[in-house]
C-alpha positions in Angstrom: 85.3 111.7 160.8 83.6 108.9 161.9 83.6 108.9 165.6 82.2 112.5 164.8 79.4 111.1 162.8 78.3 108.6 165.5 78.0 111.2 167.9 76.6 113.8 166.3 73.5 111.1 165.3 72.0 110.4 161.5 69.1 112.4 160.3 67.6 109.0 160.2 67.0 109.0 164.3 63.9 110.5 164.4 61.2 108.9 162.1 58.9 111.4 163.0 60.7 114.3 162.0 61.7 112.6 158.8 58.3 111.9 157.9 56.9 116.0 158.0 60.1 116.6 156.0 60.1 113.8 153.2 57.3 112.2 153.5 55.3 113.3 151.1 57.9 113.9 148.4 56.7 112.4 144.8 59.9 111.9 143.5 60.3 108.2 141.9 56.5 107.3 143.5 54.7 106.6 139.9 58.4 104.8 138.5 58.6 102.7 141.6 54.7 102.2 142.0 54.1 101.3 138.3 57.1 98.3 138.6 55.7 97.1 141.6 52.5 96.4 140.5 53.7 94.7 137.2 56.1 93.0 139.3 55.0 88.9 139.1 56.1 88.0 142.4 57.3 89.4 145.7 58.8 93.2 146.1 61.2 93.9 148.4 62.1 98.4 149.4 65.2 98.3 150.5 65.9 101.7 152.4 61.8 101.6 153.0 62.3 104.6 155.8 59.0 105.6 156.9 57.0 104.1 153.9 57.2 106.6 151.1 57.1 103.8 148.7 55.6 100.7 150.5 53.2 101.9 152.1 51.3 103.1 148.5 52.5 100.0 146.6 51.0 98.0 149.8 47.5 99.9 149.7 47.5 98.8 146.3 47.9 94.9 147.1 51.4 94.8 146.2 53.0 92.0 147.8 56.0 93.4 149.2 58.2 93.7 152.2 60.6 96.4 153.9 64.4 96.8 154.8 66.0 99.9 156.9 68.9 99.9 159.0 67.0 102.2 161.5 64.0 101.3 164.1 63.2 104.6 164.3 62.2 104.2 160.8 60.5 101.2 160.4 58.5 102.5 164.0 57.0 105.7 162.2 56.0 103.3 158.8 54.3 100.9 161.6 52.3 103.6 162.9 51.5 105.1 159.4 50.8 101.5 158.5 48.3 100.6 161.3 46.7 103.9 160.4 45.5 103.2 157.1 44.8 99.4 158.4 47.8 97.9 157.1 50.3 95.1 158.4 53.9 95.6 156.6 56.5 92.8 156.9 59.8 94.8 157.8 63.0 93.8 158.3 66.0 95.9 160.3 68.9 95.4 158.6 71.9 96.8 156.6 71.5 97.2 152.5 75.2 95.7 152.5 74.6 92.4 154.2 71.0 91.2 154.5 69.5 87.7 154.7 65.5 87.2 154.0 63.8 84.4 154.1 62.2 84.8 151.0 63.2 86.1 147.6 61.9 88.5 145.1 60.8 89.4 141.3 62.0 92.9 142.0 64.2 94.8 144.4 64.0 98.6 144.6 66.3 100.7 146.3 64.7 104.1 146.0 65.8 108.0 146.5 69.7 108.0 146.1 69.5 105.0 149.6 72.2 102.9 147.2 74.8 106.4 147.8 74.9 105.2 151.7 77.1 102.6 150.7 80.2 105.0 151.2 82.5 102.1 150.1 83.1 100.1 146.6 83.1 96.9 149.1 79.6 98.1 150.2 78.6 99.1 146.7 79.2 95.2 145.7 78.0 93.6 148.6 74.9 95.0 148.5 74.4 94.2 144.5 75.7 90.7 145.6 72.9 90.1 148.5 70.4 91.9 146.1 71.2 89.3 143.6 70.9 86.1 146.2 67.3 87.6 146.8 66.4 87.7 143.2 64.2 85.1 141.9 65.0 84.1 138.1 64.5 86.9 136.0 63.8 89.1 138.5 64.9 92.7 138.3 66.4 95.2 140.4 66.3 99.1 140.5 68.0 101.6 142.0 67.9 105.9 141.5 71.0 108.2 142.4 72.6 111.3 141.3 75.9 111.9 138.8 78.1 114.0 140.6 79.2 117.0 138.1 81.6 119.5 138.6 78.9 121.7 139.8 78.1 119.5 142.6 81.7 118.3 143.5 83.3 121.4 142.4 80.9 123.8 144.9 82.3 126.1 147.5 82.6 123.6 150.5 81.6 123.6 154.2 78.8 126.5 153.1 75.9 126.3 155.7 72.7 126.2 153.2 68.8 126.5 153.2 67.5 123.6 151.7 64.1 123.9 152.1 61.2 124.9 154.2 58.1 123.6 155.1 55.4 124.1 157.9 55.0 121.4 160.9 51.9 119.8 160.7 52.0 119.0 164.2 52.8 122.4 166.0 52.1 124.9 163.1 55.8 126.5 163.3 58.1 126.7 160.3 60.8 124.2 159.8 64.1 125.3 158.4 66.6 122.6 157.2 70.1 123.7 156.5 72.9 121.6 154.9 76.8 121.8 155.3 78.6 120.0 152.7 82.2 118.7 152.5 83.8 116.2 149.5 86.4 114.1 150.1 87.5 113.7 146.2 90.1 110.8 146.9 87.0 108.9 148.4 84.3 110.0 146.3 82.0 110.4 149.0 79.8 113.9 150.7 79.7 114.4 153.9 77.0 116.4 155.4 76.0 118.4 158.7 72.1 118.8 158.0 70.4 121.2 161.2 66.9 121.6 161.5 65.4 124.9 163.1 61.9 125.1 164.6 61.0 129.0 163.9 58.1 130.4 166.2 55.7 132.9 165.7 58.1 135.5 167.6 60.6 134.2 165.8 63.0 132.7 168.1 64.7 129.9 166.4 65.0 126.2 168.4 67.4 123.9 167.2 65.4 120.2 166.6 67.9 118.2 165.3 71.7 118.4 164.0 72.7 115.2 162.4 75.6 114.1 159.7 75.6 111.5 157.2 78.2 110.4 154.4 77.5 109.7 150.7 78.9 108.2 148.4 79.6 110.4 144.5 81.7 108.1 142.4 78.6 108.3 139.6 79.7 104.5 138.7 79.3 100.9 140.2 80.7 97.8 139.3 77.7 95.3 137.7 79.1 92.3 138.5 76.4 89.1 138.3 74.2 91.4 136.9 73.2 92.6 133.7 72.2 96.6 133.2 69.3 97.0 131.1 68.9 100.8 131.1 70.5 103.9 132.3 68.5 107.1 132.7 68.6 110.9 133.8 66.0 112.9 134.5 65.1 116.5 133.3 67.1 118.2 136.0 70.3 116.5 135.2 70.4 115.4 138.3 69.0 112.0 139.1 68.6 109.0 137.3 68.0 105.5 137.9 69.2 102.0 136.6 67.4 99.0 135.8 69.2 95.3 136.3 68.1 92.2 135.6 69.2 88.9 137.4 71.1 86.4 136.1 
């Protein structure tokens, strides 16, 4: 499975493509936004991607920094960046072992970016380095999504439309399709996500066919930390969790 994954590629390869798709999705923008700018001290996105979150915290003289495991990433929030005439500090790194130089009144790891730690021993060592970058009293906040029995218990390995939306940079249609699998021993989803470019004759060319691994479980351990609040939202779906450092 995982020799598979690497060379079939992560949908995370192409920071432009990424960008038309979710880069304007609101999802967890006012939560995320309103912390940051309470937060009294330094912010820190972990799983920035190409500046969803930071970039509108930053705008709004938030002092706060970036970490994503892939360039191609932190490349199209650079560009987006020195558009609107602003200088991010990123960092490349992995969610499950990073040092900074600096630490933080709050840590956010928005839009379900925790799940990539496919592994309890992930899970912990990325609440572990969060805590080591967590100034006294500082908080950390993460989002993800319960798996029910209609998520797990779904026909699997079912190629389907997740959504479509029009390329602002060539005018054709974008199809993205997703192929999901669930290991139940593991907890984790696998997925084959392919992205069709439709033209106006309507041949279909395939952009991009990528795989990535999730992790389901619904439940991680809070060790060093202390959970302040647990909350779904009205879809049932997602929810986030609020911890405080020690």
């Amino acid at each position: 499975m995982e020799s598979s994954n690497e060379a079939m590629g992560s949908p995370f390869d192409d920071g432009d493509l990424y960008d038309v798709l979710l880069g304007g999705a609101e999802f967890g923008l006012d939560y995320y936004g309103d912390l940051a700018r309470r937060a009294e001290g330094p912010v820190l996105d972990i799983g920035c991607g190409t500046g969803r979150v930071l970039l509108p915290c930053l705008a709004a003289c938030v002092d706060i920094d970036g970490l994503d495991l892939y360039e191609p990433m932190l490349a199209r929030l650079r560009t987006r960046a020195s558009e609107l005439g602003l200088s991010p500090r990123l960092y490349q790194g992995d969610m499950s072992g990073f040092r900074l130089p600096r630490k933080y009144a709050l840590i956010m790891i928005p839009y379900n970016a925790f799940t990539h730690n496919v592994t309890q021993e992930s899970q912990l060592r990325c609440l572990a380095a969060c805590r080591e970058h967590l100034l006294p009293g500082g908080l950390l906040t993460l989002d993800g999504a319960f798996p029910g029995l209609a998520w797990i218990g779904a026909e699997q390995n079912v190629r389907v439309l997740e959504g479509e939306i029009q390329d602002p940079r060539t005018g054709r249609m974008l199809r993205v399709f997703d192929t999901r699998s669930f290991d139940r021993v593991r907890q984790v989803q696998h997925s084959i996500t392919e992205i069709e470019s439709i033209g106006a004759d309507g041949a279909v060319e395939l952009l991009q066919r990528s795989s990535y691994e999730m992790r389901r479980d619904g439940f991680i351990k809070m060790k060093w930390l202390c959970c302040l609040a647990v909350w779904g939202s009205n879809a049932g779906r997602s929810g986030a969790a609020s911890m405080a450092g020690s």
